[in-house]
C-alpha positions as CSV (number, residue, x, y, z in Angstrom):
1,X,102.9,35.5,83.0
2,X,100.5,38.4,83.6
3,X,102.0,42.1,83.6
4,X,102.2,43.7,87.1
5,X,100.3,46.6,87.0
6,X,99.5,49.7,89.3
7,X,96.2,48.4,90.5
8,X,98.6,45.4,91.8
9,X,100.9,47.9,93.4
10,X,97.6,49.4,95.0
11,X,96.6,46.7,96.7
12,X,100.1,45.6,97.8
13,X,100.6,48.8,99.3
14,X,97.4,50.0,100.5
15,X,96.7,53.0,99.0
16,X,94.7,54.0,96.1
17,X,95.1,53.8,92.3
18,X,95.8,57.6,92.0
19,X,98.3,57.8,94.6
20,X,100.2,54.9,92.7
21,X,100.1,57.1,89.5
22,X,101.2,60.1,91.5
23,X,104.4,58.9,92.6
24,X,105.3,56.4,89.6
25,X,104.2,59.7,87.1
26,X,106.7,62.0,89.5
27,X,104.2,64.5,89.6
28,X,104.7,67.6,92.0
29,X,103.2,69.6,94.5
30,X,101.1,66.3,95.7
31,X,101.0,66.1,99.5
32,X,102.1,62.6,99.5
33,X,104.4,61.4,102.6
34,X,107.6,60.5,101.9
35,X,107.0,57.3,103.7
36,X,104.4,56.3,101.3
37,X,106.1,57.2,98.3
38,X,109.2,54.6,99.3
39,X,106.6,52.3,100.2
40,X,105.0,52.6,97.1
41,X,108.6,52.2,94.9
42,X,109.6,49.6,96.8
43,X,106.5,47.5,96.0
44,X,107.3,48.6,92.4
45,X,110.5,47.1,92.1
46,X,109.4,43.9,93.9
47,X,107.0,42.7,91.4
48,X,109.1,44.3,88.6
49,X,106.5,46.6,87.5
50,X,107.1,48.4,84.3
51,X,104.7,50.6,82.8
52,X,103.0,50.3,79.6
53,X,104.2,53.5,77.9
54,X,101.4,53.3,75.5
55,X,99.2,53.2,78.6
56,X,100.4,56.2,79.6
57,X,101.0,58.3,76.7
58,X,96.6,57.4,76.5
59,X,96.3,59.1,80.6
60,X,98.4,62.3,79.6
61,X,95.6,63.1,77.8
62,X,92.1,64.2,79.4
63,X,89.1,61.5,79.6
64,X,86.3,63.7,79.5
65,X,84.4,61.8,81.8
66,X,83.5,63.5,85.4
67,X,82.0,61.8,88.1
68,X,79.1,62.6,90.0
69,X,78.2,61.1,93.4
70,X,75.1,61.5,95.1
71,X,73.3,60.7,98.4
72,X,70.4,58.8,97.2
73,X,69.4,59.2,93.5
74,X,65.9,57.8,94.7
75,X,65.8,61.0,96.2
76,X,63.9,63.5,93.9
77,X,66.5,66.1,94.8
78,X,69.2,64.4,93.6
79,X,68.1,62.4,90.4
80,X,67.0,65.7,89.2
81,X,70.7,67.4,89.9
82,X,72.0,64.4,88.0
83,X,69.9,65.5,84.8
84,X,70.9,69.5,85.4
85,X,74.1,68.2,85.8
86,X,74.6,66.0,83.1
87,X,73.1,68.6,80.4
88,X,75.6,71.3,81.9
89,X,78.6,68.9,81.3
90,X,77.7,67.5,77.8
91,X,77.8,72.0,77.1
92,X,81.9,71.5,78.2
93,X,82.3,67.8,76.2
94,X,82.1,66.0,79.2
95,X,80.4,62.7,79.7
96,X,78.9,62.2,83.2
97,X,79.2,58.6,85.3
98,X,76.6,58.7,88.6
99,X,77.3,56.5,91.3
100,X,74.5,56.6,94.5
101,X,76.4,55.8,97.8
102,X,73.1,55.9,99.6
103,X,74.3,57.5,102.5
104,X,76.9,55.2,102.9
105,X,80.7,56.2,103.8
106,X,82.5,52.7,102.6
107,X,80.0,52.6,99.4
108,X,81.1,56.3,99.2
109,X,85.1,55.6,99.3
110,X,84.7,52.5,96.6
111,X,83.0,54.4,94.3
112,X,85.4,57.5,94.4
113,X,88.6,54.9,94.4
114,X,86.4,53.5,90.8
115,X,85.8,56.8,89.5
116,X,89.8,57.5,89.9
117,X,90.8,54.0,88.4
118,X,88.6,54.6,85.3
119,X,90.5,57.9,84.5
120,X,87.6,60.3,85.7
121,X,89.2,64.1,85.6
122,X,87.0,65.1,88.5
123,X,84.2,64.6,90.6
124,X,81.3,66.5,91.8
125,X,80.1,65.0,95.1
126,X,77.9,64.9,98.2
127,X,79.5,64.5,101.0
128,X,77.9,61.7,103.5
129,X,78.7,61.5,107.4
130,X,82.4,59.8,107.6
131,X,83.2,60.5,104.0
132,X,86.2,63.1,105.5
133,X,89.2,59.8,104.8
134,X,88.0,59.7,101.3
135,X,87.9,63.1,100.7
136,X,91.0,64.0,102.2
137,X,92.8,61.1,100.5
138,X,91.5,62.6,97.2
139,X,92.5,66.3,98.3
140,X,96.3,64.7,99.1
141,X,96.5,63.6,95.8
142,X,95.4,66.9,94.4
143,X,92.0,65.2,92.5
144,X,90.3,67.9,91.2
145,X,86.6,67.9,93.3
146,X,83.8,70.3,94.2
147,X,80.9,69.6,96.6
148,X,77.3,70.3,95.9
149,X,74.9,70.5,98.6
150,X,76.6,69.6,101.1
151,X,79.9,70.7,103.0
152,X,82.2,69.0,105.1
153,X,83.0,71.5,108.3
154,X,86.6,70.9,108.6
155,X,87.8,70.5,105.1
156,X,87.9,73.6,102.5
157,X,86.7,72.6,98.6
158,X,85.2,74.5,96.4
159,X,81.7,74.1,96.6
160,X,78.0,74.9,95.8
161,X,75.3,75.2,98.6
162,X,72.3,77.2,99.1
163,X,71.3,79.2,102.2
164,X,69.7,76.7,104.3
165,X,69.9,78.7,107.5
166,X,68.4,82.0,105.5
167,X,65.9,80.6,104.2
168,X,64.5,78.1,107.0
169,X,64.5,81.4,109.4
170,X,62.2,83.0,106.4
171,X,60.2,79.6,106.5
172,X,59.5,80.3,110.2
173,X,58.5,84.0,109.4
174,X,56.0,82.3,107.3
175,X,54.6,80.6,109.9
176,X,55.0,82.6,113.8
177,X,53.2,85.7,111.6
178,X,50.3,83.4,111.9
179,X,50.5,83.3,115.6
180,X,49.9,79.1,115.5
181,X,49.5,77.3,118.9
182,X,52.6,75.3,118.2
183,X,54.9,74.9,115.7
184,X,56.6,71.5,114.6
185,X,60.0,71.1,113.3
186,X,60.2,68.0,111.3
187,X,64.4,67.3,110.9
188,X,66.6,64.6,110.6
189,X,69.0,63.1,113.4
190,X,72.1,64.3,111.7
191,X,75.6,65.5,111.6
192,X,75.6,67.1,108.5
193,X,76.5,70.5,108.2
194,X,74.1,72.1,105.8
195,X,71.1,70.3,107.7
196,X,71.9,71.8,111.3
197,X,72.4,74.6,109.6
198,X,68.5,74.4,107.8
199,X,67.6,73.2,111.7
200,X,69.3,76.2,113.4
201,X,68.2,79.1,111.5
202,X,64.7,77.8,112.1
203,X,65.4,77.4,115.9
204,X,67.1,81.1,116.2
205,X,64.1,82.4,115.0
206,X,61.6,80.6,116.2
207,X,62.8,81.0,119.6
208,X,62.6,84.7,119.1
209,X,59.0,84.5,118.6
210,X,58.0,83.0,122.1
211,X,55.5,80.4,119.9
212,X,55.8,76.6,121.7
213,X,57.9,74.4,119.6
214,X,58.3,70.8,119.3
215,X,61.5,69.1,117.4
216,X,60.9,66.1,116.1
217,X,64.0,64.3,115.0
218,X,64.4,61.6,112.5
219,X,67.0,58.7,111.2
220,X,68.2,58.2,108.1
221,X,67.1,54.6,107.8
222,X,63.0,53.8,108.6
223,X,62.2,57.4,107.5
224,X,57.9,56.5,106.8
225,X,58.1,54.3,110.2
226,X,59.5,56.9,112.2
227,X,58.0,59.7,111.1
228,X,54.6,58.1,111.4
229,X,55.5,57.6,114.9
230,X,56.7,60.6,116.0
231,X,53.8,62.6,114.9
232,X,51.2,60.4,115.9
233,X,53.1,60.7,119.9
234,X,53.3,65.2,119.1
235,X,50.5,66.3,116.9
236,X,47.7,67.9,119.2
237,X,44.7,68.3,116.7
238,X,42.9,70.3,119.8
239,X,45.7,73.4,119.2
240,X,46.3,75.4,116.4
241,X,49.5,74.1,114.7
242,X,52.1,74.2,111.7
243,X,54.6,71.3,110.9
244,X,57.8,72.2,109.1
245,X,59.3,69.1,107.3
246,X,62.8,70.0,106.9
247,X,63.0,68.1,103.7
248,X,61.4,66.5,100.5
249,X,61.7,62.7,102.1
250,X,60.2,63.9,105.4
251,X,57.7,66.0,103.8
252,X,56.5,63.0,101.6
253,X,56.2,60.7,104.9
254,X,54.5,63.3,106.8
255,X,51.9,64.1,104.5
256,X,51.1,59.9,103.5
257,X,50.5,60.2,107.8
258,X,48.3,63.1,107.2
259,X,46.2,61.6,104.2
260,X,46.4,58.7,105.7
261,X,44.6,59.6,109.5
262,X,42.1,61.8,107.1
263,X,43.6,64.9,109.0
264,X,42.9,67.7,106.6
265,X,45.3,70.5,105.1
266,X,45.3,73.6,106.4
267,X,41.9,72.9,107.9
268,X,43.4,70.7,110.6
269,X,47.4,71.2,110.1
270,X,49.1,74.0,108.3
271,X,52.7,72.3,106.1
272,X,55.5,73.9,105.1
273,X,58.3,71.7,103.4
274,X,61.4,71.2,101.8
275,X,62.5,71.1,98.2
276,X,59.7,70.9,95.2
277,X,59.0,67.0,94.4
278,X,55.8,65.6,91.9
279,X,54.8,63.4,94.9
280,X,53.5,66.7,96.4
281,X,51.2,67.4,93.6
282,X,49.6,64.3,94.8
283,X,48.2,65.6,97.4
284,X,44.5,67.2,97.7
285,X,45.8,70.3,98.5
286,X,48.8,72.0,97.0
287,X,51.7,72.3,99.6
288,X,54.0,75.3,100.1
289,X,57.6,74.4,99.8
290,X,61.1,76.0,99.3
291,X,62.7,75.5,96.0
292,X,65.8,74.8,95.6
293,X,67.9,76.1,92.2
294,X,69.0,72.9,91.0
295,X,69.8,74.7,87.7
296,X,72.0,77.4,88.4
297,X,73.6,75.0,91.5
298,X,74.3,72.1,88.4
299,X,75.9,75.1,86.2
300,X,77.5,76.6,89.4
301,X,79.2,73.2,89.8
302,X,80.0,71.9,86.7
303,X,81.7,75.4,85.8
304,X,83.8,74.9,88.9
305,X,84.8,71.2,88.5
306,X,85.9,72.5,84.9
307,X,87.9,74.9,86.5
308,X,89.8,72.6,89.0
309,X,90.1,70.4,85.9
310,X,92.4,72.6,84.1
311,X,93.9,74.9,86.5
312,X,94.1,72.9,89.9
313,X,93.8,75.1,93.1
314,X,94.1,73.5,96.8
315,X,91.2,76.0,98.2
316,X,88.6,76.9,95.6
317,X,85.5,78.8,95.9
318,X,82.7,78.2,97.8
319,X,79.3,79.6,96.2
320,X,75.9,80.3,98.4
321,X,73.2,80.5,96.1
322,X,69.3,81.8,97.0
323,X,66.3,79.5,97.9
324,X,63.0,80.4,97.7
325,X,59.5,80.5,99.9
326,X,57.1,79.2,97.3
327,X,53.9,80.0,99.3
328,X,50.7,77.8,98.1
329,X,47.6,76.8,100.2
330,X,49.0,74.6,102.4
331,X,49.1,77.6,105.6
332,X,46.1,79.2,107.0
């Protein structure tokens, strides 16, 4: 007869392997309910669990292993984070698994419930719209976690971010000093925090200015598709005008329309975009950007996650780190 185990008392009781562990292991200072702890003994005694002591004696110990999940590793941004991060973790002995939820919140929450069944002593993460349950559930069961990227409005972890508001108000410096026609803001159709952020600084300042502005607003899914659309409907060759694409995706998709209608940079269209990616090299002219430190935002979070590790905190810090204008010749 096969050994009850806590994955079996998991599933029978609906919650995760790492609340199980909590409560069997006796472990304080967890904000578990006392409802679900009862629930979760009971279960215990009904298929006579008993634990493997040899098991256990192995998860006392530290794996080593962290987990890192991100958005979309397709996404330039992000694979090269991975890397940054990897390199900064192998420094500290750990071994880094990557998991790609691709903006999904339920491919999000299996993927942290598999990182905590394989024994992973933290995570670093980016948070997608709806990932708050999964989160929370980890912050209840005091998993050691830090964000990168991203942040979640309503829920305090430590963190590492850049200054997306800062730096897209200095983006539309770059361009209402120029005195363009109009002025298009390329974004995405979004909840998440850090990108209204990256959308309001740019409209605060803009609006400022007194230039005409056009916000053009994009989906997740169908990203070439809709971006093609959209600025084939808002881009007025006959005025003077600058396109911001709000990041490295949008920028990509905006500039294959641009090569693709032969309208020519800056002659035609000054660009501005998000985030450094090869696919901009590409392109017959070269393309200003901000540049995001994925470097010091790897180290930033790998040294935090290390720190939550070993000496567990409920709020940790949050870290703002500096972006930068990379001007080429892509404004005129």
């Amino acid at each position: 007869m096969k050994r009850a185990s806590i994955k079996d008392i998991a599933r029978i009781a609906g919650v995760s392997v790492a609340t199980v562990s909590y409560v069997l292991n006796k472990k304080e200072g967890s904000r578990i309910s006392d409802a679900t702890k009862d629930k979760i003994l009971e279960v215990a005694k009904s298929i006579n669990y008993t634990p493997n002591k040899i098991a256990k004696s192995l998860k006392m110990s530290k794996s080593k292993l962290i987990g890192l999940i991100v958005a979309d590793i397709s996404n330039d941004f992000y694979s090269n984070i991975a890397r940054n991060i990897e390199d900064e973790a192998m420094k500290l002995g750990y071994t880094l698994l990557i998991g790609s939820c691709d903006e999904n919140p339920e491919k999000f929450r299996k993927l942290t419930e598999l990182f905590s069944e394989h024994q992973v002593d933290g995570m670093i993460v980016a948070p997608v719209v709806d990932s708050d349950e999964a989160i929370n559930k980890l912050i209840a069961e005091e998993y050691p976690l830090v964000t990168i990227d991203r942040y979640l409005k309503n829920i305090s972890l430590p963190g590492v971010m850049i200054n997306n508001a800062e730096i897209s108000a200095h983006v539309c410096d770059q361009l209402t000093e120029k005195k363009f026609d109009e002025i298009i803001y390329v974004g995405y159709d979004t909840e998440l925090p850090h990108l209204l952020d990256r959308q309001e600084g740019f409209e605060i300042r803009v609006k400022n200015s007194g230039i005409p502005t056009k916000k053009v607003l994009i989906g997740i899914q169908n990203i070439t598709a809709e971006v093609n659309e959209k600025l084939k409907k808002n881009l007025n060759l006959k005025k003077r005008t600058a396109i911001y694409f709000s990041s490295n995706k949008l920028g990509i998709a905006g500039l294959r329309y641009l090569n693709d209608h032969h309208i020519r940079v800056p002659v035609e269209v000054s660009v501005i975009a998000f985030d450094e990616t090869e696919a901009y090299h590409l392109f017959p002219t070269d393309i200003s950007f901000v540049q995001q430190p994925l470097i010091d935002m790897a180290k930033e979070s790998v040294k935090l996650l290390d720190q939550q590790i070993n000496h567990y905190t409920p709020n940790g810090e949050r870290i703002t780190l500096q972006a930068k204008y990379m001007e080429r010749n892509s404004v005129e």
